[in-house]
C-alpha positions as CSV (number, residue, x, y, z in Angstrom):
1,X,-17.7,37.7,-15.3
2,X,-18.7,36.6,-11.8
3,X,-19.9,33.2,-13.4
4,X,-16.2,32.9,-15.1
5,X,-14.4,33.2,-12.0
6,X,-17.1,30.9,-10.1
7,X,-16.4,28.1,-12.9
8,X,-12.7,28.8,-12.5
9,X,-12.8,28.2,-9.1
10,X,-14.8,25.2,-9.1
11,X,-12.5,23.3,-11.4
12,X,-10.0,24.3,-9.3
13,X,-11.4,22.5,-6.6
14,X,-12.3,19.9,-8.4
15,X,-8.4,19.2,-9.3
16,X,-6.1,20.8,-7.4
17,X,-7.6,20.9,-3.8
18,X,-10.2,18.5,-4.9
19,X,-8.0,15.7,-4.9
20,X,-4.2,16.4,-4.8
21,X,-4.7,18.5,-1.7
22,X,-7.0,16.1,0.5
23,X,-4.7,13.2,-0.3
24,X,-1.4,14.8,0.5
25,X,-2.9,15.9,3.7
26,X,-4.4,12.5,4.9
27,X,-1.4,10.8,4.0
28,X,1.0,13.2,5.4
29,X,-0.8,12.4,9.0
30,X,-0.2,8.9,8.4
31,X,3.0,8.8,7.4
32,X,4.4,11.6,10.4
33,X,3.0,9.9,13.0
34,X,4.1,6.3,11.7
35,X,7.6,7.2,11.0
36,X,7.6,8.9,14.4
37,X,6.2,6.0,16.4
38,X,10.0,4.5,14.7
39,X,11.6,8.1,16.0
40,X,10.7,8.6,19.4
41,X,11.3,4.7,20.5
42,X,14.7,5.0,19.2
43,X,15.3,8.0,20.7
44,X,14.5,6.3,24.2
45,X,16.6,3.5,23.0
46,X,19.3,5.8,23.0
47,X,19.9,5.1,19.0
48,X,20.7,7.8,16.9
49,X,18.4,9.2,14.3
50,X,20.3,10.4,11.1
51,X,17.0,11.4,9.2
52,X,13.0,11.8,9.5
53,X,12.1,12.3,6.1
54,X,8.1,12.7,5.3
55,X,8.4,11.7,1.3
56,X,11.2,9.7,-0.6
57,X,13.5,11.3,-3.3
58,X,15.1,14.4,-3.4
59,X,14.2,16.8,-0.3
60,X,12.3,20.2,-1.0
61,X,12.7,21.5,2.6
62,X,14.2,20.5,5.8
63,X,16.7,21.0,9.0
64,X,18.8,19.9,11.4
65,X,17.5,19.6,15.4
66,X,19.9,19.5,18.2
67,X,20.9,16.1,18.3
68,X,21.9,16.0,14.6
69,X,18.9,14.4,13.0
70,X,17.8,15.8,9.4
71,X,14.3,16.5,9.3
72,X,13.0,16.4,5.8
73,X,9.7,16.9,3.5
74,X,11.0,15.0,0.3
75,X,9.3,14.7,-3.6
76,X,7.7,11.4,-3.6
77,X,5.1,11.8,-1.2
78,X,4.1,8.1,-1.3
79,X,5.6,7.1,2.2
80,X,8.9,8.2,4.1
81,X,11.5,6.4,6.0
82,X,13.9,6.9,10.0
83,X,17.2,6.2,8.9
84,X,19.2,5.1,12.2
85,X,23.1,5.3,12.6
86,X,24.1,1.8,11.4
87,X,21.7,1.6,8.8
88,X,23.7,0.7,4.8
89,X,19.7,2.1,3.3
90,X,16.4,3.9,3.9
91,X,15.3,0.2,4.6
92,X,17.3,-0.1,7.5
93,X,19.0,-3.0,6.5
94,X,22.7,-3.0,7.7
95,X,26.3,-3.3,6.2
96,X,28.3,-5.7,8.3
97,X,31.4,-4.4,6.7
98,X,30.3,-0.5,8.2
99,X,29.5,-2.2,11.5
100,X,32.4,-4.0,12.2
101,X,34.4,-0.5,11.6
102,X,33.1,1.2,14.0
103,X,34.6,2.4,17.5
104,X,32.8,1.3,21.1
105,X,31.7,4.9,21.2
106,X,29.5,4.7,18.0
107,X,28.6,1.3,18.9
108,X,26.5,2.8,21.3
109,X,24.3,4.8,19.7
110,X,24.2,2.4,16.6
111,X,20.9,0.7,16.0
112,X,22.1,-2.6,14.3
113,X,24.6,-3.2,17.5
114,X,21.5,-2.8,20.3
115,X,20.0,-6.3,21.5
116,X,17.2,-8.1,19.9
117,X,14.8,-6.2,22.2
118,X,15.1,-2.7,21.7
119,X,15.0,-2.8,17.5
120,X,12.3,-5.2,17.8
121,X,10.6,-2.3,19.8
122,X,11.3,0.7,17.6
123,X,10.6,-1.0,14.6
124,X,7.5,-2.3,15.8
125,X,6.5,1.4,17.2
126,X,5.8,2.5,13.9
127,X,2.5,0.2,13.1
128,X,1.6,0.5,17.1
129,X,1.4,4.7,16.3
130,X,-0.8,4.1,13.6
131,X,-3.1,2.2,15.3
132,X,-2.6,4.8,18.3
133,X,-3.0,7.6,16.0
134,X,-6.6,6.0,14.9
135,X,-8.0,5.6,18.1
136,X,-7.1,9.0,18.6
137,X,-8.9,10.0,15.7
138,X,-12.2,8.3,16.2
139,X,-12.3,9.1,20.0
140,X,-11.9,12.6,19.7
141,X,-14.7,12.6,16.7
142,X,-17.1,10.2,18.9
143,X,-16.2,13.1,22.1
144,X,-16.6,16.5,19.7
145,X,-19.1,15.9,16.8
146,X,-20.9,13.1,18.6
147,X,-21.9,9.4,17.0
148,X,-25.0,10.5,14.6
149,X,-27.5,7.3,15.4
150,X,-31.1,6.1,13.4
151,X,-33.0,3.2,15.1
152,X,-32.6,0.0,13.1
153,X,-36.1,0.0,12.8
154,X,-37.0,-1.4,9.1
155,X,-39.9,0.9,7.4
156,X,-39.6,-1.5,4.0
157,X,-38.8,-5.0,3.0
158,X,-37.7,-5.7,-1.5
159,X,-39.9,-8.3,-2.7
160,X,-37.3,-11.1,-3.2
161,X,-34.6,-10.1,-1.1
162,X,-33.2,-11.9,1.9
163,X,-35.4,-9.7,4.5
164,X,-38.2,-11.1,2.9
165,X,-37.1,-14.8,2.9
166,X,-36.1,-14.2,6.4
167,X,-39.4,-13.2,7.9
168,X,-38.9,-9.8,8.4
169,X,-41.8,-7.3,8.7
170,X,-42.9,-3.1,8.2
171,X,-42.4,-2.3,11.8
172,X,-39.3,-4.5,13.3
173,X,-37.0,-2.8,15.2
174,X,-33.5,-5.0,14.9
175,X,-31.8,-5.0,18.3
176,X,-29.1,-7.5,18.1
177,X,-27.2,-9.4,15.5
178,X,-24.9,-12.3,16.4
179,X,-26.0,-11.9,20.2
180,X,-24.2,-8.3,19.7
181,X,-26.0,-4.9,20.4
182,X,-27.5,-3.0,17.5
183,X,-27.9,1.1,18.4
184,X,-28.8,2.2,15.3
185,X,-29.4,1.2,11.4
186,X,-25.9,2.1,10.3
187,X,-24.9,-0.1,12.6
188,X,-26.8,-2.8,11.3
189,X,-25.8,-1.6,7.8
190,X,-22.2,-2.1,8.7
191,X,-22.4,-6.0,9.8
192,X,-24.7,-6.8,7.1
193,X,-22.6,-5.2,4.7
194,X,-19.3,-6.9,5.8
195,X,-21.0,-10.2,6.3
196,X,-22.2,-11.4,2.5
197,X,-22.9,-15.2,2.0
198,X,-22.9,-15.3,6.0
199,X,-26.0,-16.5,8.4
200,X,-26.7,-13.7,10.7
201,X,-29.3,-14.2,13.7
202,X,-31.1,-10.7,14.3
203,X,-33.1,-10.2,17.2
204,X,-36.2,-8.3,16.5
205,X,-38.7,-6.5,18.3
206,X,-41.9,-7.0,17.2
207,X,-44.2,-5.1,19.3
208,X,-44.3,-6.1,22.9
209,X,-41.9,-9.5,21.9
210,X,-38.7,-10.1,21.0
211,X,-38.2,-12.6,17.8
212,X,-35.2,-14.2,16.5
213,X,-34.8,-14.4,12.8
214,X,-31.9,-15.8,10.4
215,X,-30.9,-13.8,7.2
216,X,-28.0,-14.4,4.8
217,X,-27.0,-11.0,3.2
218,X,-26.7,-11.3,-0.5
219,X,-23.4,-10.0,-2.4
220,X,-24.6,-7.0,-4.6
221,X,-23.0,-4.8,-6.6
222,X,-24.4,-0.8,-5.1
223,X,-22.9,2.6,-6.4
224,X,-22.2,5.3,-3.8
225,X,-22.9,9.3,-4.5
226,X,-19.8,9.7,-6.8
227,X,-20.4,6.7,-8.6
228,X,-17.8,4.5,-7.0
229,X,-19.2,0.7,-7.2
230,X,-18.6,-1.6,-4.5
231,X,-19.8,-4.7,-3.6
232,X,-21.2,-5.4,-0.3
233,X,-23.7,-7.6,1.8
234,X,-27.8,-6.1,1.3
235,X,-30.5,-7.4,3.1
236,X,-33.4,-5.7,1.0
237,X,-34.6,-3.5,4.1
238,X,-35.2,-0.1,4.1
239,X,-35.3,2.9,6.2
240,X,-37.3,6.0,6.1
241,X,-35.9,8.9,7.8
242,X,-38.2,11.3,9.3
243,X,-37.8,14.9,11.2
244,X,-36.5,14.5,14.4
245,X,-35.4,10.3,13.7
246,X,-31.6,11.6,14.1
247,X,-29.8,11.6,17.3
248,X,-26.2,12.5,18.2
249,X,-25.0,10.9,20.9
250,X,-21.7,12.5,22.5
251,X,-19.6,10.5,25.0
252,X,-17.1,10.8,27.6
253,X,-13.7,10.3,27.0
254,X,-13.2,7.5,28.5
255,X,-16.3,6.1,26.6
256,X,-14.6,7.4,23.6
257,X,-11.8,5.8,23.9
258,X,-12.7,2.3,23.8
259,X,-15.0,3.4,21.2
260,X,-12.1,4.6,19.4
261,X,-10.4,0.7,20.3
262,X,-13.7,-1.2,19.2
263,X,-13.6,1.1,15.8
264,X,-9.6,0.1,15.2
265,X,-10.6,-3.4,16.2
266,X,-13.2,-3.4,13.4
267,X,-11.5,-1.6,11.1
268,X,-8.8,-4.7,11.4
269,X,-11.0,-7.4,11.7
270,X,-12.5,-6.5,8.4
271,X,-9.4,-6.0,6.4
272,X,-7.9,-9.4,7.6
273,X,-11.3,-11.0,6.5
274,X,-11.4,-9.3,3.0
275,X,-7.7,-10.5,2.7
276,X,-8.9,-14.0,3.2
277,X,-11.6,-13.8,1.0
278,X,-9.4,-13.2,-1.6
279,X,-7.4,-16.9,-1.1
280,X,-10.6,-18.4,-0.3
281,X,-12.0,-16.9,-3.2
282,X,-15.4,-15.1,-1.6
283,X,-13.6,-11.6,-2.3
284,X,-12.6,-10.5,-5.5
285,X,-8.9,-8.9,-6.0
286,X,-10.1,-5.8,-8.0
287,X,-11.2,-4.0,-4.5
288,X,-7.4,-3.7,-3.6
289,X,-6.6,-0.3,-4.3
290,X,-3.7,2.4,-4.5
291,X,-2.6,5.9,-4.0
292,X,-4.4,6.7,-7.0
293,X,-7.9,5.3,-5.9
294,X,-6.6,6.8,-2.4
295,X,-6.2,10.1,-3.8
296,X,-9.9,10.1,-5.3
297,X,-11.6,9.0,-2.6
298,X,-9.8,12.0,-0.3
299,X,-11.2,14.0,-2.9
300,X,-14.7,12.7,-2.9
301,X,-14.5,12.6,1.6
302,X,-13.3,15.8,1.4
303,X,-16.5,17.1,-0.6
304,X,-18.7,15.9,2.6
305,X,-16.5,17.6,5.3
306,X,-13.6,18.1,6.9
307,X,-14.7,15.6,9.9
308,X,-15.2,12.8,7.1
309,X,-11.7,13.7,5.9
310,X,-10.0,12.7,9.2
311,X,-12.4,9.8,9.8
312,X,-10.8,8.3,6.5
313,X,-7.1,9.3,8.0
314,X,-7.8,7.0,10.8
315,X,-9.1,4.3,8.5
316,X,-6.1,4.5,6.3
317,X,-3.3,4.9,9.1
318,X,-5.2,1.5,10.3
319,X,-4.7,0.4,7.2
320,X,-0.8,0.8,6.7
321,X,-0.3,0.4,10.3
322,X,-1.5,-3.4,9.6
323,X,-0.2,-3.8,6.1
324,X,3.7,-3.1,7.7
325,X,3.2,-5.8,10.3
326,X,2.6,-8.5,7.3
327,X,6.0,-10.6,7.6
328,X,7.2,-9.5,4.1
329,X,11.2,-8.4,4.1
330,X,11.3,-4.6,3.6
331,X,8.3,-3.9,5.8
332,X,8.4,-3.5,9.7
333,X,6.7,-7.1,10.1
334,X,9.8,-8.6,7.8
335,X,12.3,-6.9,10.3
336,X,10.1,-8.4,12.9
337,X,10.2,-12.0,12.0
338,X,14.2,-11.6,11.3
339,X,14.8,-10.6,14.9
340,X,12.5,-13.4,16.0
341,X,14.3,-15.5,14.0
342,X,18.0,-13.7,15.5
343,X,16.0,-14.4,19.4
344,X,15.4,-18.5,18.8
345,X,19.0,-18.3,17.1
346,X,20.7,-16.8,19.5
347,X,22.4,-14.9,16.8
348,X,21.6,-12.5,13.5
349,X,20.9,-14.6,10.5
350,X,23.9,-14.2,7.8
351,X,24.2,-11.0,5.4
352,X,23.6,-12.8,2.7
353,X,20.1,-14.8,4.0
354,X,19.0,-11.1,4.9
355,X,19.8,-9.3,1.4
356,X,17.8,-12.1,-0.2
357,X,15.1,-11.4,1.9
358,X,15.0,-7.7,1.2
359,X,15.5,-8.4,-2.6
360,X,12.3,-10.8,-2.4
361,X,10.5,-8.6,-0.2
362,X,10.9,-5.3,-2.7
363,X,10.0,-7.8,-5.6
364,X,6.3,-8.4,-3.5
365,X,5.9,-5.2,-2.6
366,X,6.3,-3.9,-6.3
367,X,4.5,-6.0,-7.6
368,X,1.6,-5.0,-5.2
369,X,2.1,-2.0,-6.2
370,X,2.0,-2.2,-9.4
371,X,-1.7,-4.4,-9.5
372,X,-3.1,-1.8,-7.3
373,X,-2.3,0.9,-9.5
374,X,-3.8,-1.3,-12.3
375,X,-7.2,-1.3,-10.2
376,X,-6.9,2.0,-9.7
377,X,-6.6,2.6,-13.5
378,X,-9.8,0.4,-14.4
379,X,-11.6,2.0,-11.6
380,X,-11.1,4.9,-13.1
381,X,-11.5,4.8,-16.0
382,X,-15.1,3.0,-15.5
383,X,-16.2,5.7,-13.5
């Protein structure tokens, strides 16, 4: 009987919490603090807020606060939307019809009728909390758990492999790649990882000497603990842990902080060169994933730990904090470029330019959506 109900409870886990529940959780976070990076700008702006909703569709709970906004957990939980006074949509975009109607009194507190400045700010807020929401994250984990390090030091080379071809040895300890620091082998595994096809200079110490030796990182398919396959840079070195070879380094705040900067930085830098790949034709498309994948790999993170879990919050809030500022209509970064657009004109441009914008933007973003949930049916169904 007990090995009934410990089965039972495992598939649970495996389903329910295992995935639905880590992915609802992680992307809740986002969302919140995204949609209120829109909320609490406008609110300074003195624009009222007619509804925070966490979730598209039809609302499961909410209420009212003082100052008359609706705040709302809705049924789709793929995103959620700050719907100003002014606004025609959840996608902000306006009716010039309902705006001309309105008296000076309304006008005041109406979004669409504040200068260029002010929506450019609140609709830029959201992707700037995302990012602010990450560092956050990562400082507070660098501060409380501590940054677990390994010295890069390499106890094997793969016969064949780039480390062999690039001179390295039993024994090299790698302190610098690129001219930049190296204070431990994941983070050597990270650059080499990121950087297939690319000539890195490592500097090595070899004894009492420092030697400098250039490796290009070959693109190779490896396959994490759940079996996820992903294709990444490998020099061919490895590393053999021993008692006591783990450290955990903790750090002071301030320390943390532009820890937590350097980590959003990367997490950026990376993205934006993965994108490129892609046009360039170094990356291949299948890696772009959806809420699907999204929801499996919360489940998987969540297996490790709770800490893991909020590391891949931060990740993904960088994520959708940089995918909004792409200059695509329906996203913060379309709004963007139309108000840039309304600030060299001197003027909005016309209803009709902007609906076509929205309609093209929603056609890009759908169909995004719909070849990432394509990947994520192949990946898993491979897996």
């Amino acid at each position: 009987m007990a090995d009934f109900f410990l089965n039972s409870f495992n598939m649970l886990s495996s389903g329910l919490i295992g995935y639905i529940v880590p992915f609802l959780f992680v992307l809740t976070i986002v969302v919140f603090f995204h949609e209120l990076g829109h909320f609490l700008v406008a609110r300074w702006a003195g624009v009222k807020v007619l509804t925070f909703s966490v979730g598209f569709g039809p609302e499961l709970a909410g209420f009212n606060d003082r100052h008359g906004t609706r705040w709302k957990l809705s049924a789709i939980p793929l995103g959620g939307y700050v719907r100003f006074f002014g606004d025609d949509s959840e996608a902000s975009n306006p009716s010039n019809a309902t705006l001309a109607s309105m008296t000076a009194e309304e006008r005041e507190s109406s979004f669409h009728h504040k200068n260029v400045g002010p929506r450019a700010a609140i609709v830029a807020a959201g992707p700037i909390a995302n990012f602010i929401l990450a560092i956050v994250i990562f400082a507070s984990l660098l501060m409380f758990l501590g940054k677990p390090s390994t010295t890069a030091r390499v106890d094997g080379i793969q016969a064949g492999s780039a480390a062999e071809a690039a001179g390295f040895k039993a024994g090299d300890i790698v302190t610098a790649i690129n001219g930049g620091k190296i204070d431990s082998f994941s983070d050597m595994q990270r650059i080499v990882g990121t950087s297939a096809g690319e000539t890195l200079t490592f500097a090595v110490k070899r004894g009492d000497s420092i030697v400098d030796l250039k490796g290009v990182p070959e693109l190779k398919e490896i396959k994490d603990r759940f079996g996820n396959i992903y294709r990444i840079g490998v020099l061919g070195i490895t590393r053999a842990t021993s008692p006591g070879d783990v450290t955990r380094e903790y750090v002071n705040p301030a320390v943390a902080l532009w820890l937590g900067v350097k980590e959003t930085w990367f997490v950026v830098d990376r993205t934006m060169a993965y994108i490129g790949g892609i046009f360039t034709g170094r990356e291949a498309a299948d890696q772009v994933g959806g809420p699907l994948r999204i929801a499996q790999i919360s489940g998987q993170v969540a297996t490790i730990g709770f800490a893991e879990l909020i590391h891949l919050a931060a990740v993904l809030s960088v994520s959708i904090g940089l995918l909004n500022l792409f200059p695509v209509p329906l996203l913060d970064g379309g709004h963007l470029l139309f108000y840039a657009a309304e600030a060299v004109r001197g003027r909005p441009i016309s209803e009709r330019a902007q609906e076509v914008g929205f309609r093209i933007g929603l056609g890009l973003v759908l169909m995004l959506m719909v070849f990432a949930t394509y990947n994520d049916i192949l990946h898993l169904a491979g897996s």
